[in-house]
MARKEZA-183001 format. One record per residue (C-alpha): residue number from 0; residue in one letter; x, y, z. Coordinates in nm, 2 decimals. Layout:
N
+-----+--------+--------+--------+--------+
| num | residu |      X |      Y |      Z |
+-----+--------+--------+--------+--------+
| NUM |      a |      X |      Y |      Z |
...
+-----+--------+--------+--------+--------+
***
This chain:
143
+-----+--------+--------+--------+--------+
| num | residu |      X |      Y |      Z |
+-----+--------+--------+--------+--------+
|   0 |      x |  14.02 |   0.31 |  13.56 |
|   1 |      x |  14.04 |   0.09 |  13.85 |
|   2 |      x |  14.42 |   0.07 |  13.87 |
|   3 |      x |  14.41 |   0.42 |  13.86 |
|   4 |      x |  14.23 |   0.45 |  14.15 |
|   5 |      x |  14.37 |   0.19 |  14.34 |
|   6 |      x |  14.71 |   0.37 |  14.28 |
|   7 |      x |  14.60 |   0.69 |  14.40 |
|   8 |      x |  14.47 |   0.53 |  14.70 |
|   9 |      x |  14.81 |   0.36 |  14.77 |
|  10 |      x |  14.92 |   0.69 |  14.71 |
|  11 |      x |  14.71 |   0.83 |  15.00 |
|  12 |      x |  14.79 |   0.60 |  15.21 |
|  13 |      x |  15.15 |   0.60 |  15.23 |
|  14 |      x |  15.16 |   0.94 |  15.21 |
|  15 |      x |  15.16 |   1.25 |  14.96 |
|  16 |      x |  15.59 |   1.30 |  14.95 |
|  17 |      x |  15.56 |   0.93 |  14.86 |
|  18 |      x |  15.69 |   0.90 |  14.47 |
|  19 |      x |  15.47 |   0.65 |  14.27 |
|  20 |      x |  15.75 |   0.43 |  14.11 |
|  21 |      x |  15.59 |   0.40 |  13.76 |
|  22 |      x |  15.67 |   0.54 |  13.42 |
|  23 |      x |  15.52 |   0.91 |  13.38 |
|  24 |      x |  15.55 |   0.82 |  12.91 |
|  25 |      x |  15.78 |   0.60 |  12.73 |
|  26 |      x |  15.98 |   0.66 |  12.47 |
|  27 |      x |  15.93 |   0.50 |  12.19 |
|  28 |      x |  16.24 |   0.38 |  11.93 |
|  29 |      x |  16.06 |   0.20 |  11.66 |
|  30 |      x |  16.34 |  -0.09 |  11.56 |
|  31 |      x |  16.29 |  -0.09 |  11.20 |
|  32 |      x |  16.27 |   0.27 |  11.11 |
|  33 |      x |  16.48 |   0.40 |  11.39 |
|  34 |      x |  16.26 |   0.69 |  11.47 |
|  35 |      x |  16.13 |   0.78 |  11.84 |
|  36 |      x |  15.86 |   0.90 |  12.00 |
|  37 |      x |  15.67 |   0.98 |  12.30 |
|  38 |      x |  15.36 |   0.81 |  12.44 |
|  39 |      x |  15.18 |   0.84 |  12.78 |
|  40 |      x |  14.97 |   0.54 |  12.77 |
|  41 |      x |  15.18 |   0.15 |  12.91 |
|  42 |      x |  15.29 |  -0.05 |  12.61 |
|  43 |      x |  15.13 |  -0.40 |  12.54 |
|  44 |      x |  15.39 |  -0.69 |  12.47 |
|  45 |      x |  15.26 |  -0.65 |  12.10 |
|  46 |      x |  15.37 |  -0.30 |  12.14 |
|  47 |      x |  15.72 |  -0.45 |  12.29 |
|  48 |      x |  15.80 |  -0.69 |  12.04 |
|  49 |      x |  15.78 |  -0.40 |  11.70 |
|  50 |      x |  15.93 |  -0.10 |  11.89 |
|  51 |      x |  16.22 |  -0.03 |  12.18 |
|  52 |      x |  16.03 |   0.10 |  12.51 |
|  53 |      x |  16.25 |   0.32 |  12.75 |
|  54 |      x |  16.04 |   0.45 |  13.07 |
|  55 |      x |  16.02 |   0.79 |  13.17 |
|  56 |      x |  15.97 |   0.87 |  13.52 |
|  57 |      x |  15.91 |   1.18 |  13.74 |
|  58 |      x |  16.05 |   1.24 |  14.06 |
|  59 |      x |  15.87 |   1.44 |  14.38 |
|  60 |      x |  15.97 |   1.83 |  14.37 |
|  61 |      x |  16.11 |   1.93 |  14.68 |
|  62 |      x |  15.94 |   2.16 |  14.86 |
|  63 |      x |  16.17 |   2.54 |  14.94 |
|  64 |      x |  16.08 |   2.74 |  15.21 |
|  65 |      x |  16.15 |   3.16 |  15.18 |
|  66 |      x |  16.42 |   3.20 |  15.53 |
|  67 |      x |  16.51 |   3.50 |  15.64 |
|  68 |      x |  16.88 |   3.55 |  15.85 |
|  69 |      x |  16.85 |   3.80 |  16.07 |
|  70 |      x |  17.14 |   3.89 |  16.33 |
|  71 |      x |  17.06 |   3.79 |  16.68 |
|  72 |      x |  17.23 |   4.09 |  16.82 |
|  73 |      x |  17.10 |   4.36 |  16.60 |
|  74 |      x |  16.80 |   4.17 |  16.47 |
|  75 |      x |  16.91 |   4.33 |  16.11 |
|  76 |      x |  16.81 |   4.15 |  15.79 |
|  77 |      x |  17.16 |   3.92 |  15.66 |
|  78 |      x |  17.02 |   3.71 |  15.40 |
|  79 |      x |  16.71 |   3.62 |  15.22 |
|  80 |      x |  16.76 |   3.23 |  15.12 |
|  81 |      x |  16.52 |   2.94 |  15.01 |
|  82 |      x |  16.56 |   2.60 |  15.23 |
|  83 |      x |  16.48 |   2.30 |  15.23 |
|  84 |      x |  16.33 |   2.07 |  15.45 |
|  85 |      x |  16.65 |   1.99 |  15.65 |
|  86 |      x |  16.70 |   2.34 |  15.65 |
|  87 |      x |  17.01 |   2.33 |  15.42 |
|  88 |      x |  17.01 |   2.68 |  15.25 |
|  89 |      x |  16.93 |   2.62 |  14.84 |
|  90 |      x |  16.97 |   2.95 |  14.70 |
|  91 |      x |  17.05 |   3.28 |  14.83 |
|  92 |      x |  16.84 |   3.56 |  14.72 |
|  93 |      x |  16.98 |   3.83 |  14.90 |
|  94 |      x |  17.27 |   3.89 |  15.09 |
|  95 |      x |  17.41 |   4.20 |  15.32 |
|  96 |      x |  17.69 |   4.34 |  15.12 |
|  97 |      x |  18.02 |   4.33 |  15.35 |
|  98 |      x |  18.10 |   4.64 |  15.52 |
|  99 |      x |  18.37 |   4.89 |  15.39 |
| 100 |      x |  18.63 |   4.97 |  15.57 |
| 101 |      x |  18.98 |   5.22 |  15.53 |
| 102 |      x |  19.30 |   5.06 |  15.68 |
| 103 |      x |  19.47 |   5.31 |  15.90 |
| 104 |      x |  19.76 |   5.30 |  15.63 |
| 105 |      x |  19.49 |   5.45 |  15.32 |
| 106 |      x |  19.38 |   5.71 |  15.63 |
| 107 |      x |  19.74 |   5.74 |  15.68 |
| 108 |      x |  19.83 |   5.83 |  15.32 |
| 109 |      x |  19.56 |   6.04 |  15.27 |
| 110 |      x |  19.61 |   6.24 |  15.58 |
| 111 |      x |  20.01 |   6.27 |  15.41 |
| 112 |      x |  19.87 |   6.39 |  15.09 |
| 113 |      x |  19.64 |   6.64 |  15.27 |
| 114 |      x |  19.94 |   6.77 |  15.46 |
| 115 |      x |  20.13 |   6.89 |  15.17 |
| 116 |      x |  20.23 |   7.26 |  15.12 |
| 117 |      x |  19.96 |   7.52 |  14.95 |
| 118 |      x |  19.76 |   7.18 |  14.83 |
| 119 |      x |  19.39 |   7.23 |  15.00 |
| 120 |      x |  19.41 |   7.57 |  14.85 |
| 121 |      x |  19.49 |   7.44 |  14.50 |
| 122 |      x |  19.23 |   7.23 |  14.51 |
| 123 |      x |  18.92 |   7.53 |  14.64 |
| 124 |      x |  18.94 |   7.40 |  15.00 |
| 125 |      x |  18.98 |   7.67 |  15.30 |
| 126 |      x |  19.19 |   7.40 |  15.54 |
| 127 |      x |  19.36 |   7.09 |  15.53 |
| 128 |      x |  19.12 |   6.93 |  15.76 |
| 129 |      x |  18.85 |   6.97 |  15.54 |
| 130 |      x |  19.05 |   6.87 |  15.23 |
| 131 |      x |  19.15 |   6.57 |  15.40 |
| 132 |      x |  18.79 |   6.49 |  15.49 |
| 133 |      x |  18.74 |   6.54 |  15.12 |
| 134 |      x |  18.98 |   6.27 |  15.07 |
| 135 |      x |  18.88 |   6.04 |  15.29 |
| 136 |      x |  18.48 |   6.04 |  15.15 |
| 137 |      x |  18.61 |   6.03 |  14.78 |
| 138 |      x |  18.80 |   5.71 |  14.90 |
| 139 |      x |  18.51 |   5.58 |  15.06 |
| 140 |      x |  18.30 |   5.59 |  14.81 |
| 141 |      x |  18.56 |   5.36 |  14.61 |
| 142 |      x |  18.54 |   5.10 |  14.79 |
+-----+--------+--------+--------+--------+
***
């Protein structure tokens, strides 16, 4: 019990982020019967001498921090990300879709197809200008 507190007090002292470099469990081979298992508790050299000891250890989690990107024009929302303490992004939660946009040769087709003879009236619309808006929000939406 006394190590254990002593450890935990080096602990303190050096500081909480500070990994304790000892075995979490061993695992344990045992050389005759070449089964393994897992034990928490330190091996004696008895212990050494009948079985084959490999150490276990832990490592410190890292601690993430929730970020959020915002646009220093607009102040809009561009990402939700986890970081970590040098501020390196971890994982992206979130992320602001890229906009859509119609080249001016789609606009230009469509604009072609709108022109045709007799079509907006084929397809129920009363001008071409409002079939080719049609046209334009259908290819929109496809985007």
């Amino acid at each position: 019990m006394r190590l254990l507190f002593i450890s935990l007090l080096d602990l303190v002292k050096k500081g909480t982020r500070e990994m304790i470099n000892k075995p979490a469990a061993w695992l344990v081979k045992n050389k005759d019967l070449g089964i393994g298992y897992m034990q928490t508790n330190e091996p004696t050299r008895m212990d050494k001498l009948a079985n084959e000891y490999l150490p276990l250890y832990t490592h410190p989690a890292k601690e993430l921090h929730l970020s959020l990107q915002k646009s220093k024009e607009t102040g809009e929302l561009l990402a939700v990300t986890y970081t970590d303490d040098e501020h390196r992004i971890v994982e992206v939660l979130w992320q602001k879709p890229p906009a859509k946009t119609l080249t001016d040769a789609v606009v230009n087709e469509l604009w072609a197809e709108s022109q045709e003879d007799g079509i907006a009236m084929q397809q129920g619309f009363t001008t071409q200008q409002h079939y080719f808006a049609y046209l334009i929000l259908r290819k929109a939406q496809e985007i």
